[in-house]
SERO-4910 file (N, C-alpha, C, O; in steps of 0.05 Angstrom, whole numbers):
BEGIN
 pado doro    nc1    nc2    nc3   cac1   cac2   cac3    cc1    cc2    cc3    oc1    oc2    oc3
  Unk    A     17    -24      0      0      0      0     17     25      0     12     43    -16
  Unk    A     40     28     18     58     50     21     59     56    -11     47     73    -24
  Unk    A     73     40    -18     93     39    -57     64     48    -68     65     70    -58
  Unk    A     46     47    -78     16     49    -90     15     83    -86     21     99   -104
  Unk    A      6     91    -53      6    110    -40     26    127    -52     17    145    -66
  Unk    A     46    127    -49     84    143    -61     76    144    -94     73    167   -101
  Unk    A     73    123   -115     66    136   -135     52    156   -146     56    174   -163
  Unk    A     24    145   -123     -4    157   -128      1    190   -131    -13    207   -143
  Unk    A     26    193   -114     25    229   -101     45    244   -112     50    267   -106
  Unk    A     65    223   -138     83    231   -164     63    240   -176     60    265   -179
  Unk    A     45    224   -184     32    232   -210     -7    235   -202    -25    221   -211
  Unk    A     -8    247   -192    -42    255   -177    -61    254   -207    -57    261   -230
  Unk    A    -80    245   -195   -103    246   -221   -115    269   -225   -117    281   -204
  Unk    A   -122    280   -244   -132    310   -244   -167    299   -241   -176    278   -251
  Unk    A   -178    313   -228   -205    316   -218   -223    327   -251   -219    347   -265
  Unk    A   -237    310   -252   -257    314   -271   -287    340   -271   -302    334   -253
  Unk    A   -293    355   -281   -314    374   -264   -333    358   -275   -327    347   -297
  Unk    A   -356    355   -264   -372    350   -270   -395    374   -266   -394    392   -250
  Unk    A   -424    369   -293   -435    402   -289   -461    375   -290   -460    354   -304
  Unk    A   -475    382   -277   -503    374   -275   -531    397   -304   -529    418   -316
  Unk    A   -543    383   -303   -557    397   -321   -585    376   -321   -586    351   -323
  Unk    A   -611    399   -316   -635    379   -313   -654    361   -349   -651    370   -372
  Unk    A   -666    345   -345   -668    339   -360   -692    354   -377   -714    356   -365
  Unk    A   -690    368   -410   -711    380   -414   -738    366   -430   -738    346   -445
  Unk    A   -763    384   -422   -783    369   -425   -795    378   -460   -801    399   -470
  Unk    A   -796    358   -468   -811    354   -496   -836    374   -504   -854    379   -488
  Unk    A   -835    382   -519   -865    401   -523   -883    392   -527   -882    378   -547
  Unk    A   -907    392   -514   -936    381   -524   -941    384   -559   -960    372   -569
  Unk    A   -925    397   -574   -934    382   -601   -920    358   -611   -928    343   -629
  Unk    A   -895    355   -593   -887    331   -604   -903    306   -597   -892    284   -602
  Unk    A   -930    305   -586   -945    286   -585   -957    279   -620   -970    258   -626
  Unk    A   -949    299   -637   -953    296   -662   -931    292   -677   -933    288   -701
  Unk    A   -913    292   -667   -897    286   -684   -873    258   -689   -880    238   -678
  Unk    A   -854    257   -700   -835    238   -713   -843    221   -691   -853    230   -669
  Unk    A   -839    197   -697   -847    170   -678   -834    163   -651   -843    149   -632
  Unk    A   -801    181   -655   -784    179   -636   -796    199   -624   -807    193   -603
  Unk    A   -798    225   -632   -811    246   -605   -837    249   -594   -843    259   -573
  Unk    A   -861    234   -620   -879    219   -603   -877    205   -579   -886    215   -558
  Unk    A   -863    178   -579   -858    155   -562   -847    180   -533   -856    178   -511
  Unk    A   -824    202   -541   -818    217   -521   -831    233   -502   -830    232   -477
  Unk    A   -842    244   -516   -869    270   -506   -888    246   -490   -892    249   -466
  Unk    A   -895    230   -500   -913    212   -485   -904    199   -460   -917    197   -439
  Unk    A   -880    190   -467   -872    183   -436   -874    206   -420   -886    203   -399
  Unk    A   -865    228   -425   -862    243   -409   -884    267   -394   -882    283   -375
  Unk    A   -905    259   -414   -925    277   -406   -954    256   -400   -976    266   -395
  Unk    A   -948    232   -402   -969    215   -393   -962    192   -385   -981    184   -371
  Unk    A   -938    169   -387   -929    151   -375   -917    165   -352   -929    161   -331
  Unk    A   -901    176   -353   -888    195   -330   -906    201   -307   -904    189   -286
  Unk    A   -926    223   -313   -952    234   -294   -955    213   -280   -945    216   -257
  Unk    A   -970    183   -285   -975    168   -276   -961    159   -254   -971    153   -233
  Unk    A   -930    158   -262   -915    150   -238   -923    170   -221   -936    165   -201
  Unk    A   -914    197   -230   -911    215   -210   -938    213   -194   -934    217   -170
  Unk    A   -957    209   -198   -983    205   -174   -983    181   -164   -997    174   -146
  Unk    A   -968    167   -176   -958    136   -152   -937    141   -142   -932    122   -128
  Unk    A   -916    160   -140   -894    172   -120   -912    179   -108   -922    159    -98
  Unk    A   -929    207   -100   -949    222    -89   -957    213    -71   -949    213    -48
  Unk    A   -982    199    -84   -995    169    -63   -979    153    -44   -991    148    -23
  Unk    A   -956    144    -46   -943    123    -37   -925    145    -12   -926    136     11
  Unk    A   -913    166    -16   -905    189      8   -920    192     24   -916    185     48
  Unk    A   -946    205     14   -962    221     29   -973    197     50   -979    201     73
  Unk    A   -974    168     34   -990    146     49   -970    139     78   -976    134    101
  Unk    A   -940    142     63   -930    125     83   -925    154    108   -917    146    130
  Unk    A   -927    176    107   -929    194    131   -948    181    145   -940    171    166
  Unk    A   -969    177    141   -993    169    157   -981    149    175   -986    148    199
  Unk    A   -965    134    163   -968    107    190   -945    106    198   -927    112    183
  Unk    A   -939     97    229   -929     89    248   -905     92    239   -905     87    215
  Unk    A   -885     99    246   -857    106    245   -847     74    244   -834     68    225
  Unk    A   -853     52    266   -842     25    264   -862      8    246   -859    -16    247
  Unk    A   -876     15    235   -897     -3    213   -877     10    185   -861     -4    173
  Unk    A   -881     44    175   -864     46    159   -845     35    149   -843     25    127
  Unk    A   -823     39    172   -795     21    175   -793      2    169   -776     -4    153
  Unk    A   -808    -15    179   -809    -53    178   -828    -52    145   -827    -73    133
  Unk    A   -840    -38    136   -848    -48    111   -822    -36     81   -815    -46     60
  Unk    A   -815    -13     93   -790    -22     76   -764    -42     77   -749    -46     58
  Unk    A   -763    -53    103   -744    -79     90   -756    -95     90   -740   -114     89
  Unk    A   -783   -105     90   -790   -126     75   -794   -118     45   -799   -137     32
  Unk    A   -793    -96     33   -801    -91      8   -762    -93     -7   -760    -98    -31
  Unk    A   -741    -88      6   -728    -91      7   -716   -119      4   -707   -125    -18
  Unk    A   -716   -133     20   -709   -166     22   -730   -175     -7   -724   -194    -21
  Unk    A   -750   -162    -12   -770   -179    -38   -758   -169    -60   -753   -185    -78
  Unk    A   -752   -145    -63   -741   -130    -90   -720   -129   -100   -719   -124   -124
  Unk    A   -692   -136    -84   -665   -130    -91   -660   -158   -105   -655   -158   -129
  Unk    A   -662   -180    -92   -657   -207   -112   -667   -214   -128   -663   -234   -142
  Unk    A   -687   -195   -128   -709   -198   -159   -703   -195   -186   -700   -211   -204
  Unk    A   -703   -163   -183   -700   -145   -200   -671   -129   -197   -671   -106   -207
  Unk    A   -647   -138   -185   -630   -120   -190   -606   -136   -180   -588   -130   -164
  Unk    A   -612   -162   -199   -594   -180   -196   -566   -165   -202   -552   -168   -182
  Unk    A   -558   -154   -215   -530   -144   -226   -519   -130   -200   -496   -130   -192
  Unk    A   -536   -120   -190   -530   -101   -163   -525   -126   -141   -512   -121   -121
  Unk    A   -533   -147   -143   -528   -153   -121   -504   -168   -124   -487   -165   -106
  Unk    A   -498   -182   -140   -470   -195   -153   -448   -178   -148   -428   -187   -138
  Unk    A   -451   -152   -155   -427   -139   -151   -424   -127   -108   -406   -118    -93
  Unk    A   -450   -132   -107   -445   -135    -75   -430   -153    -57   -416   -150    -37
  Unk    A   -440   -178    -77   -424   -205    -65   -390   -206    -72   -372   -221    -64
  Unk    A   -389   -191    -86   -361   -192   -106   -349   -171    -89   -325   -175    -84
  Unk    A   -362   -148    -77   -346   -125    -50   -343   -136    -29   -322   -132    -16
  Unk    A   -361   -152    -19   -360   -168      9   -343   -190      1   -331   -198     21
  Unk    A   -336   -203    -18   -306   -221    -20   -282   -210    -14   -263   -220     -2
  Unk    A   -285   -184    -26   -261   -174    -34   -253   -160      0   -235   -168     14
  Unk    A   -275   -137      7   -267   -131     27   -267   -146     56   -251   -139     74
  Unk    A   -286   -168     58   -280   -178     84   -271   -209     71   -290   -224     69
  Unk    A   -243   -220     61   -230   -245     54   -245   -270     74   -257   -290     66
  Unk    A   -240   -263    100   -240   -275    128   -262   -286    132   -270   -305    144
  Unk    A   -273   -271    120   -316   -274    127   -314   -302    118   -297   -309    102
  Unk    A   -338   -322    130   -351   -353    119   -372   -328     98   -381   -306    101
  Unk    A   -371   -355     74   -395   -353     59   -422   -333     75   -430   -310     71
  Unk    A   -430   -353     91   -453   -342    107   -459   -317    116   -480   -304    116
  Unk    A   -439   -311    122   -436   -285    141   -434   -262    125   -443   -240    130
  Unk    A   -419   -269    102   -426   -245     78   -458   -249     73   -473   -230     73
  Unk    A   -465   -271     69   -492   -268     60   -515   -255     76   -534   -242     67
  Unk    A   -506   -263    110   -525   -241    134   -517   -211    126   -535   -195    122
  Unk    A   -496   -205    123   -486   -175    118   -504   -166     96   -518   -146     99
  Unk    A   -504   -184     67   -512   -177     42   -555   -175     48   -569   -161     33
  Unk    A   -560   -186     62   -588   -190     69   -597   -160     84   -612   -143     75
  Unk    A   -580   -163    115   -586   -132    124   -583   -104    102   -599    -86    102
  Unk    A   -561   -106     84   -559    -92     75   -591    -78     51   -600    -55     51
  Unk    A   -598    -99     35   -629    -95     25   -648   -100     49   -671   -104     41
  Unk    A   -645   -102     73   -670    -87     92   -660    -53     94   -672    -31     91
  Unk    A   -639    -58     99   -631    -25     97   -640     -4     86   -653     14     96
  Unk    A   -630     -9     54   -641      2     37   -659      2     26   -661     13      4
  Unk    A   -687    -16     42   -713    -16     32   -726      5     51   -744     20     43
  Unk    A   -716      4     79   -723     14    106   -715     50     93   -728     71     95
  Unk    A   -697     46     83   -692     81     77   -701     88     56   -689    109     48
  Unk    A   -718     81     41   -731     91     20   -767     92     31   -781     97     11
  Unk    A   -777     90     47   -788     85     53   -788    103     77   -805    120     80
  Unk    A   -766     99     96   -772    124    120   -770    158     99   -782    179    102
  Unk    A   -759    153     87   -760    186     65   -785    202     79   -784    224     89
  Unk    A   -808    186     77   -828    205     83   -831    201    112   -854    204    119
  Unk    A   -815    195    134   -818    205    165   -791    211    179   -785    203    202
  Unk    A   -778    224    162   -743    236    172   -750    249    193   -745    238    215
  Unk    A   -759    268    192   -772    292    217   -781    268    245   -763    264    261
  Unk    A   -801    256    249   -797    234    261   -780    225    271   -775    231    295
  Unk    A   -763    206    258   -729    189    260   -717    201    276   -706    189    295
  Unk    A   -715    231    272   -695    250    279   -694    248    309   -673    249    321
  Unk    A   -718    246    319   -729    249    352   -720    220    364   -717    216    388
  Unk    A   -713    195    336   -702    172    360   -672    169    357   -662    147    362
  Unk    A   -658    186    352   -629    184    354   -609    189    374   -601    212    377
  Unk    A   -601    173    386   -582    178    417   -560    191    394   -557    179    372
  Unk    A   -545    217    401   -523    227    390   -501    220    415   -505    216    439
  Unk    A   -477    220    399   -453    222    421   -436    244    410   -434    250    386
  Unk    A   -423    257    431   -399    274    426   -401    299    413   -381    311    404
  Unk    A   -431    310    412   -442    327    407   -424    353    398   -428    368    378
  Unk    A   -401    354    421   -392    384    432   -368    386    409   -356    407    403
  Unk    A   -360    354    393   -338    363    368   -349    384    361   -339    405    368
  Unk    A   -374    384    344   -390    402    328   -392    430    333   -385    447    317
  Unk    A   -403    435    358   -406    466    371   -385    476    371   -379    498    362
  Unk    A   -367    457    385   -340    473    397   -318    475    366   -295    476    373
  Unk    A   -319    475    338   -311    469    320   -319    496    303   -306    513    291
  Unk    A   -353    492    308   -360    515    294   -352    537    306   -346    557    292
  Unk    A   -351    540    333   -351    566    348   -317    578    335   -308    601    335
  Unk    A   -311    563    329   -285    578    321   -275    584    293   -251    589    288
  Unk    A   -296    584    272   -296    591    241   -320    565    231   -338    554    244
  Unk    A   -307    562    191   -325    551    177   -322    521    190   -304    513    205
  Unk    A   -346    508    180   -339    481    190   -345    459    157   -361    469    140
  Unk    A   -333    434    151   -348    424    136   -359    398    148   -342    382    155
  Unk    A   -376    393    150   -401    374    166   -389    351    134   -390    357    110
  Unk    A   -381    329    146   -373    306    121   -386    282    139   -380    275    162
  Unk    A   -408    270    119   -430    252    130   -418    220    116   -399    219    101
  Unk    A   -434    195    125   -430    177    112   -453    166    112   -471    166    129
  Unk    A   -452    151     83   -490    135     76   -484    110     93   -475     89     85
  Unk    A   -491    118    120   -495     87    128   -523     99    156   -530    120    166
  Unk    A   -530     77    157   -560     76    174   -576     96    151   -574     94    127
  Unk    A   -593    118    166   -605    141    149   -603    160    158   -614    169    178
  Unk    A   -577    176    136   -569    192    141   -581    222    137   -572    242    147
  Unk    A   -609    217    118   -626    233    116   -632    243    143   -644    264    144
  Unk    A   -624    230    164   -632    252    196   -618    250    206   -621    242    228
  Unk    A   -588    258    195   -576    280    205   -577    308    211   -571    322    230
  Unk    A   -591    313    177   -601    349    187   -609    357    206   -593    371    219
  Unk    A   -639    351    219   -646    360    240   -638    372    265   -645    392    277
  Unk    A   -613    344    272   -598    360    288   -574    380    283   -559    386    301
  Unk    A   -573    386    268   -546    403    254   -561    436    261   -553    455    274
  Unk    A   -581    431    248   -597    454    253   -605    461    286   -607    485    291
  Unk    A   -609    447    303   -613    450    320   -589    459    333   -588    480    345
  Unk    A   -570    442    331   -539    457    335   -536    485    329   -525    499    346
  Unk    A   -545    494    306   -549    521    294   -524    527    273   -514    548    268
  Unk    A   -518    503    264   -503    500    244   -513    501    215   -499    505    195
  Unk    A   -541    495    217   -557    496    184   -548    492    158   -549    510    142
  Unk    A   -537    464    152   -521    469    141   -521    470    101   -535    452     91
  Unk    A   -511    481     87   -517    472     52   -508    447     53   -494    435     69
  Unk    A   -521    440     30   -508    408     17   -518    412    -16   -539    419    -26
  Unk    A   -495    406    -25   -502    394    -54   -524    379    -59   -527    359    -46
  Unk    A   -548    387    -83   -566    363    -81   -567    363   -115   -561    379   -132
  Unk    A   -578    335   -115   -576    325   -147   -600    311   -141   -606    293   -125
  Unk    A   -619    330   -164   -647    313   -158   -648    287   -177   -635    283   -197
  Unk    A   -671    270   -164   -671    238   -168   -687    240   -196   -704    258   -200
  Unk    A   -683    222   -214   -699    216   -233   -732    215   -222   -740    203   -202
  Unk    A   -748    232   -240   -773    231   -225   -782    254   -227   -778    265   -206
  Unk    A   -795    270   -244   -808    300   -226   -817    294   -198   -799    298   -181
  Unk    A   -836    287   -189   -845    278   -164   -826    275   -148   -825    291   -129
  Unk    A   -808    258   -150   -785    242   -134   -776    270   -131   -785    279   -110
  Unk    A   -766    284   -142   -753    307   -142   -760    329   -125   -744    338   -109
  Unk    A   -784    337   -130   -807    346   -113   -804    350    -88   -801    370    -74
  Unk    A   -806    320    -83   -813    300    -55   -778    308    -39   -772    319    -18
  Unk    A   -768    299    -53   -735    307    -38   -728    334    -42   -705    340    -34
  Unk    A   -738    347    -50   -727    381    -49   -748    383    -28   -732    376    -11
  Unk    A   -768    386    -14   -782    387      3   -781    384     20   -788    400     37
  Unk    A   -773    360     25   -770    347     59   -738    352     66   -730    351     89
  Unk    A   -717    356     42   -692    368     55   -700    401     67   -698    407     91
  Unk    A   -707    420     44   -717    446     60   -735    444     88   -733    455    110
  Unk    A   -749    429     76   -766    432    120   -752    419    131   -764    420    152
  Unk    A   -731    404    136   -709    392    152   -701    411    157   -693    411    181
  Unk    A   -695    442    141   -671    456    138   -648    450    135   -633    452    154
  Unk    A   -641    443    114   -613    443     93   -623    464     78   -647    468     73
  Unk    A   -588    487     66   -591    496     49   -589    475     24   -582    451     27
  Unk    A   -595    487      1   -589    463    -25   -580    478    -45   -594    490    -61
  Unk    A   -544    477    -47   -530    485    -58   -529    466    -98   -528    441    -96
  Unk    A   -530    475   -120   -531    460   -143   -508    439   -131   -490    442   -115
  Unk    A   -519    415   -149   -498    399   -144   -469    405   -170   -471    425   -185
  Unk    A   -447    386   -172   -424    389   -189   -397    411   -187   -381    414   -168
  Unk    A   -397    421   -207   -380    441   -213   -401    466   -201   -391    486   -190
  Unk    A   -418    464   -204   -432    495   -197   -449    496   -164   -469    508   -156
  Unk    A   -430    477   -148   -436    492   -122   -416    493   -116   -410    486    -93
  Unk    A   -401    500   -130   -366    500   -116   -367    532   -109   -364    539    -85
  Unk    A   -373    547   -127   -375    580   -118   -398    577    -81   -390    581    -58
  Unk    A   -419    572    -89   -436    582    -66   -420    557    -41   -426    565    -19
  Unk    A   -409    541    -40   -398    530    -26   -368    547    -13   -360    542      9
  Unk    A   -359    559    -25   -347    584    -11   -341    602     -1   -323    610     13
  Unk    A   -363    609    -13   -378    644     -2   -392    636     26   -391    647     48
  Unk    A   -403    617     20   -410    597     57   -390    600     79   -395    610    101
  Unk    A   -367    592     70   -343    585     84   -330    602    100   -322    602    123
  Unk    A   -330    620     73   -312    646     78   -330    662     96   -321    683    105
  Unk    A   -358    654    105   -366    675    109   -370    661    145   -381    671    165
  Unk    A   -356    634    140   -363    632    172   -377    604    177   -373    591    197
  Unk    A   -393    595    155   -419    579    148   -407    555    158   -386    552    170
  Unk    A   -428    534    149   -423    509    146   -433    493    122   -456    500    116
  Unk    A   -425    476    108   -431    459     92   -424    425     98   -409    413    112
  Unk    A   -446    417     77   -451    384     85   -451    366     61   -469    363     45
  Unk    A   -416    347     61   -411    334     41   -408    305     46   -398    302     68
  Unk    A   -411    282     35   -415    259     35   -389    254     22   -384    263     -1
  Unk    A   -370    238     37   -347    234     26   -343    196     14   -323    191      0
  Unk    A   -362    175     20   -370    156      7   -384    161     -5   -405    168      5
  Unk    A   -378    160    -35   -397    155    -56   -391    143    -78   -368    134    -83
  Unk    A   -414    141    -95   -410    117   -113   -428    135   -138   -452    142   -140
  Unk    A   -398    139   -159   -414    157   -188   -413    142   -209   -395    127   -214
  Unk    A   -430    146   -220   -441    122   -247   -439     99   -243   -426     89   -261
  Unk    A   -447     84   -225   -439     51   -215   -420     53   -208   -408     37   -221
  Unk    A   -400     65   -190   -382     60   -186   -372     76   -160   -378    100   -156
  Unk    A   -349     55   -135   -345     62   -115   -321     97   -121   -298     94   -129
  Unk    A   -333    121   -117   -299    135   -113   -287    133    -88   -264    128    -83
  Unk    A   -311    139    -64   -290    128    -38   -312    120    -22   -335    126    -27
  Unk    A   -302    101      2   -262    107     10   -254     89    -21   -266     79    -41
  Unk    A   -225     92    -10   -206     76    -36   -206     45    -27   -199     28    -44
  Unk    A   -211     39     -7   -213     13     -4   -187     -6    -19   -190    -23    -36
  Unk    A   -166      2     -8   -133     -7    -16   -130      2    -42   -106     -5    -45
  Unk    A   -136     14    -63   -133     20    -82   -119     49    -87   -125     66    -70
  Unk    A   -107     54   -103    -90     76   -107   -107     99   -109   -124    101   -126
  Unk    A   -100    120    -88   -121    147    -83   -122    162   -107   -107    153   -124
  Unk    A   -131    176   -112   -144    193   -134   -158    220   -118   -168    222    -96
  Unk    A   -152    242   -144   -164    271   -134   -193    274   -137   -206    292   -125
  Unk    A   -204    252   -157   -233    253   -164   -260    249   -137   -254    237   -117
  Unk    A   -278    257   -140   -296    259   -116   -294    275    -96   -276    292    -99
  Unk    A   -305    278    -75   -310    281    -55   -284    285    -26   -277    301    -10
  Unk    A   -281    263    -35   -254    266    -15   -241    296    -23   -240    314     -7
  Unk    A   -229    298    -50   -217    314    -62   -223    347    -46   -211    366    -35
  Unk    A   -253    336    -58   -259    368    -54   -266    387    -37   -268    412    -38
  Unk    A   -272    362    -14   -267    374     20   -229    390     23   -219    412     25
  Unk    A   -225    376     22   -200    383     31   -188    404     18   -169    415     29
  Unk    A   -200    413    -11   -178    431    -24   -197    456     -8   -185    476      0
  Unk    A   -234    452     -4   -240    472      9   -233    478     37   -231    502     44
  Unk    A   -230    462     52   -224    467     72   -202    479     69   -204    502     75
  Unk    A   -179    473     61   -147    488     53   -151    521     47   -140    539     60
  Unk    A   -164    525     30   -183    550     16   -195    576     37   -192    600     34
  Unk    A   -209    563     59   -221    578     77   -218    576    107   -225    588    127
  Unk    A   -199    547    101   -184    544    137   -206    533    155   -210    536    179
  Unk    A   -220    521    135   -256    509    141   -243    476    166   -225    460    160
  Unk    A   -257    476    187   -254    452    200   -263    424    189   -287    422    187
  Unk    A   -257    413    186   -272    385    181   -288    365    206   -281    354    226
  Unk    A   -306    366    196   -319    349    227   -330    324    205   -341    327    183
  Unk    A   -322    300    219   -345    282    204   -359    268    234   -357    271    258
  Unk    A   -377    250    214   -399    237    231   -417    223    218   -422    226    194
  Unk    A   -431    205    235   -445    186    222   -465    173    243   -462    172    267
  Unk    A   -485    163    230   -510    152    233   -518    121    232   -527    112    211
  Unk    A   -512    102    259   -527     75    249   -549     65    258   -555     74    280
  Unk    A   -566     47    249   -589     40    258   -585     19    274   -571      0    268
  Unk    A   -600     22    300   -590      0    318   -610    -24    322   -604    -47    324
  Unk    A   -639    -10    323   -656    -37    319   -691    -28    307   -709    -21    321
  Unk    A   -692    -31    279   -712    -16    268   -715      7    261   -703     12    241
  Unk    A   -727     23    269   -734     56    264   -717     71    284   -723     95    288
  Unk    A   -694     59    300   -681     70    326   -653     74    318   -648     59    300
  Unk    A   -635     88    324   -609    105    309   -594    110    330   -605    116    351
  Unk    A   -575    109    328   -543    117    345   -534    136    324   -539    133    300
  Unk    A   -518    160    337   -505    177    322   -477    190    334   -472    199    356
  Unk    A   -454    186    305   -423    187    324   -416    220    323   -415    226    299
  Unk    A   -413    237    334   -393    262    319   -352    255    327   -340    252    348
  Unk    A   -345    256    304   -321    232    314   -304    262    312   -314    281    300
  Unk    A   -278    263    323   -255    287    327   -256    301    296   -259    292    273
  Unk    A   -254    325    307   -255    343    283   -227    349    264   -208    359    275
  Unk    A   -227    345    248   -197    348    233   -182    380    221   -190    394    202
  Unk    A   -168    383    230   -151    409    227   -132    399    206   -117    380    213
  Unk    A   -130    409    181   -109    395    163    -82    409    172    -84    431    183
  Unk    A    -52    393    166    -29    404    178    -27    427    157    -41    433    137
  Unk    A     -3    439    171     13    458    152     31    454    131     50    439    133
  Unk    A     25    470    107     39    462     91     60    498     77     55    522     78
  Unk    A     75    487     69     95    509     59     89    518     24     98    538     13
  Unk    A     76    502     13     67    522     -4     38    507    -21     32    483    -21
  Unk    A     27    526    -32    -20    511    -36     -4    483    -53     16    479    -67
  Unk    A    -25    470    -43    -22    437    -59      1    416    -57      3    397    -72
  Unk    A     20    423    -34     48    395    -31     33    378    -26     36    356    -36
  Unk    A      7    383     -1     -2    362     21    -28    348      0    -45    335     12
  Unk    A    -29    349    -23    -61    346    -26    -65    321    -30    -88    314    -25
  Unk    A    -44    298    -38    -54    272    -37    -47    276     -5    -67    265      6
  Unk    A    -34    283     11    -39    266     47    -57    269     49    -73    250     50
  Unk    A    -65    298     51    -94    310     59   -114    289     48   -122    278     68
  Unk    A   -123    280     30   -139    263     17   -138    237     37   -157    228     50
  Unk    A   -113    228     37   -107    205     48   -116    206     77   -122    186     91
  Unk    A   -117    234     86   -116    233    119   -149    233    117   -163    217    130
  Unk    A   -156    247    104   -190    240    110   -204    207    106   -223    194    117
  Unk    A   -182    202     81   -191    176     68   -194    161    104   -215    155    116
  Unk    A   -174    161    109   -167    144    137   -185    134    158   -188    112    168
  Unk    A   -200    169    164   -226    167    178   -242    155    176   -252    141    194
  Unk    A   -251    157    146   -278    152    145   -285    119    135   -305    106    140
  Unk    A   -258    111    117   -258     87    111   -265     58    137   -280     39    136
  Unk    A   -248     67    158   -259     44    181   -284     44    184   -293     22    191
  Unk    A   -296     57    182   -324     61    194   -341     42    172   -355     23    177
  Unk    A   -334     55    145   -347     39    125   -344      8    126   -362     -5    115
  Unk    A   -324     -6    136   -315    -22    134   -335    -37    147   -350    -55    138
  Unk    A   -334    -25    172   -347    -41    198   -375    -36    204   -385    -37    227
  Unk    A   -390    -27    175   -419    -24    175   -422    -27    151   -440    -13    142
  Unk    A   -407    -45    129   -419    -45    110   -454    -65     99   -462    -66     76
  Unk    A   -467    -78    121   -487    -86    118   -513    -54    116   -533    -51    102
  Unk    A   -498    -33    136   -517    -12    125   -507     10    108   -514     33    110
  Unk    A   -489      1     89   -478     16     69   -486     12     44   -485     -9     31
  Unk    A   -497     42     35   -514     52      7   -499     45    -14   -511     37    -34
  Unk    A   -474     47    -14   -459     36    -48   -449     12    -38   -425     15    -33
  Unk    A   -455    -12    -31   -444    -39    -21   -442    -47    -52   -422    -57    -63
  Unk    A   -464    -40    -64   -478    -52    -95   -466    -42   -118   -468    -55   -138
  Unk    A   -452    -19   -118   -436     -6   -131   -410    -22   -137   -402    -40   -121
  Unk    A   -397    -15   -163   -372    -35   -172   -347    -16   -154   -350      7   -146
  Unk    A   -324    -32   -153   -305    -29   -134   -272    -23   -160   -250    -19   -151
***
């Protein structure tokens, strides 16, 4: 790993921008027209609708009930749906849990691989009672956060494991409020539905890509806080952690750190697991001060590496409630 690491920081990968851009909608005459923008316009203005009032229906329904009926009906919808229909996803799950836990029996990847689609049925499904959730989470170590912010910008760096969707609540309550990049979900509705319940959480919602990098500064500089997810998984695919593999400038990791460097912004991370059903533990783990460096960019693969460090154990040792398990490696 050292030798990997030592190359990696000769020759650094240049970070790709990525620009988000929404998808545009067909004109109601193309319901008359060429067969391809027929077939288009129609999905979109009447196969589409349809869903979108079965998103609607299916939110609004699941607010109504019981915070532990909710819960428990998304991982059973979970355990029914993932081996069904998304066989490819789960193969490459079984193929991460080889790779990353060697040691594991058969079996025991397979309990991991099982919790993991209750997980992610349970969190698609609590979506519509975050506000709720929020009220059953024992937090620890609260005072990283306060005592972090009280002394400039902070960057709040989250991880998808339990549901991390209720984190906000308390951030805000802290009085930290914090932006986050958001990239809405395929779906008008879906879209809707999650621009909504992040604002009444209170999150700001900074564009996602290349174009929240400005309002993600002016935050900083001005004192603020912002909220970045440093596991993730873009186009099928894991960027972090690196999970032994040779670090790279691309993602997330990257781009904490060059901002924090930028505005002298603190790093706090933290994370969210579910301990039994609709019930949550929450860590705020030591806040990271990046070292000194003698002139912008010597440190930027450590810096990477030093965050990598944090956040990777954690992933490791919760990957049954981890959102990119399914993602290629």
């Amino acid at each position: 790993m050292a030798e990997v690491n030592k190359k990696a920081k000769s020759v650094p990968a240049k970070r790709s921008a990525w620009v988000y851009s929404a998808p545009a909608a067909p004109p109601l005459a193309d319901l008359f027209a060429s067969a391809d923008r027929r077939r288009a316009a129609f999905r979109y203005h009447v196969t589409d609708n349809i869903q979108n009032l079965l998103d609607f229906a299916v939110h609004f329904g699941l607010k109504a009930m019981p915070a532990r009926v909710c819960s428990a009906a998304g991982a059973r919808l979970g355990s029914f749906i993932m081996p069904r229909w998304h066989k490819s996803a789960v193969k490459k799950a079984q193929k991460n849990l080889e790779r990353l836990l060697p040691d594991a029996t058969e079996e025991e990847r397979d309990r991991i691989l099982k919790r993991n689609w209750q997980n992610q049925g349970r969190i698609m499904t609590e979506f519509s009672i975050v506000g709720r959730l929020a009220r059953r989470v024992v937090w620890h170590n609260l005072n990283y956060f306060t005592e972090a912010h009280a002394k400039g910008p902070v960057i709040m760096v989250g991880m998808h494991l339990g549901n991390w969707e209720i984190y906000a609540p308390k951030l805000v309550e802290l009085g930290l409020s914090p932006s986050a990049n958001y990239t809405p979900p395929a779906g008008r509705a879906r879209a809707w539905i999650a621009e909504r319940v992040r604002r009444k959480l209170g999150y700001g919602l900074m564009p996602p890509g290349k174009e929240g990098i400005r309002p993600a500064l002016k935050i900083l500089k001005e004192g603020g806080a912002i909220s970045v997810f440093c596991d993730e998984g873009f186009a099928g695919k894991i960027r972090g952690p690196f999970f032994d593999r040779p670090p790279h400038l691309e993602g997330n990791l990257a781009v904490v750190v060059r901002l924090a460097r930028l505005t002298q912004a603190t790093i706090c991370p933290g994370y969210i697991l579910r301990k039994e059903g609709a019930h949550f533990e929450a860590f705020a783990l030591p806040p990271i001060t990046l070292p000194p460096e003698n002139k912008p960019g010597e440190r930027l693969i450590d810096d990477v590496l030093l965050l990598n460090s944090v956040i990777e154990p954690v992933v490791r040792a919760h990957l049954d409630q981890w959102y990119f398990l399914d993602n290629a490696l």
